[in-house]
C-alpha positions in Angstrom: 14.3 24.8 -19.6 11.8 24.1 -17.1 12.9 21.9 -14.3 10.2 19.3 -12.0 11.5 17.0 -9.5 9.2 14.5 -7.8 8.8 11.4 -6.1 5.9 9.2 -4.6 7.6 8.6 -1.3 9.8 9.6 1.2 12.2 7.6 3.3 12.0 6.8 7.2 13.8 4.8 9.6 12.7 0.7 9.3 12.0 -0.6 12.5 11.3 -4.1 11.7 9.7 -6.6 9.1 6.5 -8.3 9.9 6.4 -11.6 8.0 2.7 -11.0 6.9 1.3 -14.2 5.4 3.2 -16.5 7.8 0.8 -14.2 10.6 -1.8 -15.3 8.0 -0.8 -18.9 8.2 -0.8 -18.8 11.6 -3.9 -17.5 11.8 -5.8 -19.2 9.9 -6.6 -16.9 7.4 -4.3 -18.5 4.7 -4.0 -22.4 4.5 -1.2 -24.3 2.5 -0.8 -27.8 1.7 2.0 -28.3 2.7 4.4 -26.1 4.8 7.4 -25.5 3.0 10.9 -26.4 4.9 12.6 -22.6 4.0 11.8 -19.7 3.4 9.5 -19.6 0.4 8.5 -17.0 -2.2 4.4 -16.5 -2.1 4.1 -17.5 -5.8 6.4 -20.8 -4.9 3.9 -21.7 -1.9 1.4 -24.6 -1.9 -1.4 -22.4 -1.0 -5.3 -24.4 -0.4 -7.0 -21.3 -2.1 -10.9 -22.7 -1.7 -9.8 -22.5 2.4 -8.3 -19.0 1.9 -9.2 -15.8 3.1 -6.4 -13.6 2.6 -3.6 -13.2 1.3 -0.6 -9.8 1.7 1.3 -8.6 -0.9 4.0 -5.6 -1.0 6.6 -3.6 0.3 4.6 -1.7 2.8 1.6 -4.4 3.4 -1.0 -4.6 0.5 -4.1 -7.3 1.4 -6.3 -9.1 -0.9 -9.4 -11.4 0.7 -10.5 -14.3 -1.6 -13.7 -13.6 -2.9 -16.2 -15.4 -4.5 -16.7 -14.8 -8.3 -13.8 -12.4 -8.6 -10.9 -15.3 -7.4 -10.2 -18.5 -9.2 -11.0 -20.3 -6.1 -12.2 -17.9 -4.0 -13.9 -18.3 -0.9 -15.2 -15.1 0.6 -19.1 -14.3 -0.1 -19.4 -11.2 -1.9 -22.2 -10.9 1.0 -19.3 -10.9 3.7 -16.9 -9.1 2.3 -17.4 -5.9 4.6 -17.7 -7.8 7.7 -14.3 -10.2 6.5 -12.7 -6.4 5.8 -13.2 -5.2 8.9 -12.7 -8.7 10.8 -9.0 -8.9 8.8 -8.8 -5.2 9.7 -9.2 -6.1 13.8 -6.6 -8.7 14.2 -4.1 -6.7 11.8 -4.4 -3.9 14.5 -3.9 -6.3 17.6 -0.2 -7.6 16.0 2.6 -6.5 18.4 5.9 -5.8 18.1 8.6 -8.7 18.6 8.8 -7.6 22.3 5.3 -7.2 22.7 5.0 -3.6 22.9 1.6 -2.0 20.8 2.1 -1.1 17.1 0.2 1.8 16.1 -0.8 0.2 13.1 -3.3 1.9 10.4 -5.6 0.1 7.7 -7.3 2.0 5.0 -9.7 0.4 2.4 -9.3 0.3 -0.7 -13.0 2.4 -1.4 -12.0 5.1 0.9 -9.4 5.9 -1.1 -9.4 4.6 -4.9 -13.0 5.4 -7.0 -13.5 5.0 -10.8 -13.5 2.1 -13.4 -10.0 0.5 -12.6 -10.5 0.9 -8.7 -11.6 -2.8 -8.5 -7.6 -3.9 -9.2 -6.3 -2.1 -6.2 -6.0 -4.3 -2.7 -8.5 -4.6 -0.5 -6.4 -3.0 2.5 -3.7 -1.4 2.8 -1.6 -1.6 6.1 0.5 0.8 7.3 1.9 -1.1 10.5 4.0 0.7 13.1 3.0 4.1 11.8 4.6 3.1 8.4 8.1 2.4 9.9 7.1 -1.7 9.6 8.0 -3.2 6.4 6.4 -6.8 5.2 8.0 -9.8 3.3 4.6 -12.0 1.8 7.4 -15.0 2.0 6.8 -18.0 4.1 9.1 -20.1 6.2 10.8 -17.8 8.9 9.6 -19.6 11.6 8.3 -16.5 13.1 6.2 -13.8 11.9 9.3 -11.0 13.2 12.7 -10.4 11.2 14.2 -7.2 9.8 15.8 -8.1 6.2 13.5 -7.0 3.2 13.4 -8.8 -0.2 16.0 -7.5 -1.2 18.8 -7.7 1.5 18.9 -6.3 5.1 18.0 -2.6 5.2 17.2 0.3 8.0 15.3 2.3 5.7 11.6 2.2 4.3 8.7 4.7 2.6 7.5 7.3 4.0 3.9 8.7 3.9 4.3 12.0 1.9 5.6 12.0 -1.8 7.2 15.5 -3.2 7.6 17.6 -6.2 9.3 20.7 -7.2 9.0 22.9 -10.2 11.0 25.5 -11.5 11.6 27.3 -15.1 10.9 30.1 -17.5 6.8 28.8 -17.6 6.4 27.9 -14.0 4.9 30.8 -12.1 5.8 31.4 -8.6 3.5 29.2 -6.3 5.5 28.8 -3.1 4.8 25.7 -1.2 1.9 24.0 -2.5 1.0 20.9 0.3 -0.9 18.0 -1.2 -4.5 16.7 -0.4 -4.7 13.3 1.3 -7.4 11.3 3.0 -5.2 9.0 5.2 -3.3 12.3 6.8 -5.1 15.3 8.7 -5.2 17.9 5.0 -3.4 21.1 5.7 -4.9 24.7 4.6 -3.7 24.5 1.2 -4.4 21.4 -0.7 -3.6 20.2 -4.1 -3.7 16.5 -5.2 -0.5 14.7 -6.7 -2.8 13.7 -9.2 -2.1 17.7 -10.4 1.2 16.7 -11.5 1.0 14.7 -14.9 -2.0 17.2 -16.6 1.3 19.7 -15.5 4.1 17.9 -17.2 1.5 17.5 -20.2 0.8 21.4 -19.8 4.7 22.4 -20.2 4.8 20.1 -22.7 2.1 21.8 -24.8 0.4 18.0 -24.6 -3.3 18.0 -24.5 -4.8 16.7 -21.4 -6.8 13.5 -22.0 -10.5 14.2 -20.8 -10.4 11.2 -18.7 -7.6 12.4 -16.7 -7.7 12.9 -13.1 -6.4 16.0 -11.6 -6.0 19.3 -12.7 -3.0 20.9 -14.1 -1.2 23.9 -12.0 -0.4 26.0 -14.0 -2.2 28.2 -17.0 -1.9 26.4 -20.6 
């Protein structure tokens, strides 16, 4: 029996929630019609979407800007979007903690990391506030842009920037450690991508790997 173990995350310490579409609200890059008088799911909110730029999504801080042609209402020129990208980018980075104190917080874009036909679905940005040990909540109603309970319930842990996987079994070869390839951390020496781990399962499984599959199985069929 061969054995493979793998997850897309790890798990670090939560240091605190940032409330990210009431910083949007407050910022004017989201407007509503009406405020609402508790906390408020996104879907739930009475959003003015031909005055909105952006909107966050997410567990760890997915954002979408409201473009033109590609939104319902959307109100972003196809012609800005870069310069709105890295203006949203900006102010993201200047947020500080809820004493004040510098978050060291990073934004990738979505075409720095995604390519190929179904890249257009995937956020526009991706934040990764307080060196990923921020959490968001796209709700609306705190009263302040700062708390520390998730969706789901207060909590002390969140994701971590590195995913794993193991393998072991009769047609799994020795490999040692195998480190993966990423372009939002510094690579190490040797680099394989975690997209190399389903044309592997499909490999053990004597499966034929679909032509348009990305990544590159790790082991001889």
């Amino acid at each position: 029996m061969n054995l493979v173990l793998t997850s897309d995350h790890s798990v670090i310490a939560m240091d605190g929630r940032l409330n990210i579409n009431e910083w949007f609200v407050e910022n004017d890059y989201l407007k509503l019609k009406e405020k609402p008088k508790e906390v408020t799911g996104f879907k739930k909110l009475n959003i003015d979407w031909k005055s909105s730029i952006c909107w966050g999504s997410g567990y760890q801080g997915q954002v979408y800007l409201n473009v033109k042609g590609r939104e319902a209402d959307g109100c972003v020129a196809k012609e800005d979007y870069d310069d709105m990208l890295d203006q949203v980018s900006n102010d993201l980075k200047k947020i500080p903690d809820n004493n004040g104190n510098k978050l060291d917080t990073g934004i990738v874009k979505r075409k720095d990391v995604y390519e190929g036909s179904e890249a257009k679905y995937a956020p526009d940005l991706f934040t990764y506030i307080g060196k990923m040990h921020w959490a968001i909540s796209p709700n609306v109603g705190f009263g302040s842009c700062y708390g520390y309970d998730t969706a789901l319930g207060a909590d002390d842990g969140i994701h971590g920037p590195q995913g794993f996987f193991m393998m072991s079994g009769p047609d799994i070869p020795k490999m040692g450690e195998i480190m993966p390839k990423s372009k939002l951390w510094s690579p190490p020496q040797k680099e394989n991508s975690l997209l190399d781990i389903a044309p592997t399962v499909l490999t053990l499984l004597n499966v034929p790997i679909p032509d348009e599959m990305e990544g590159n199985s790790l082991i001889s069929s």
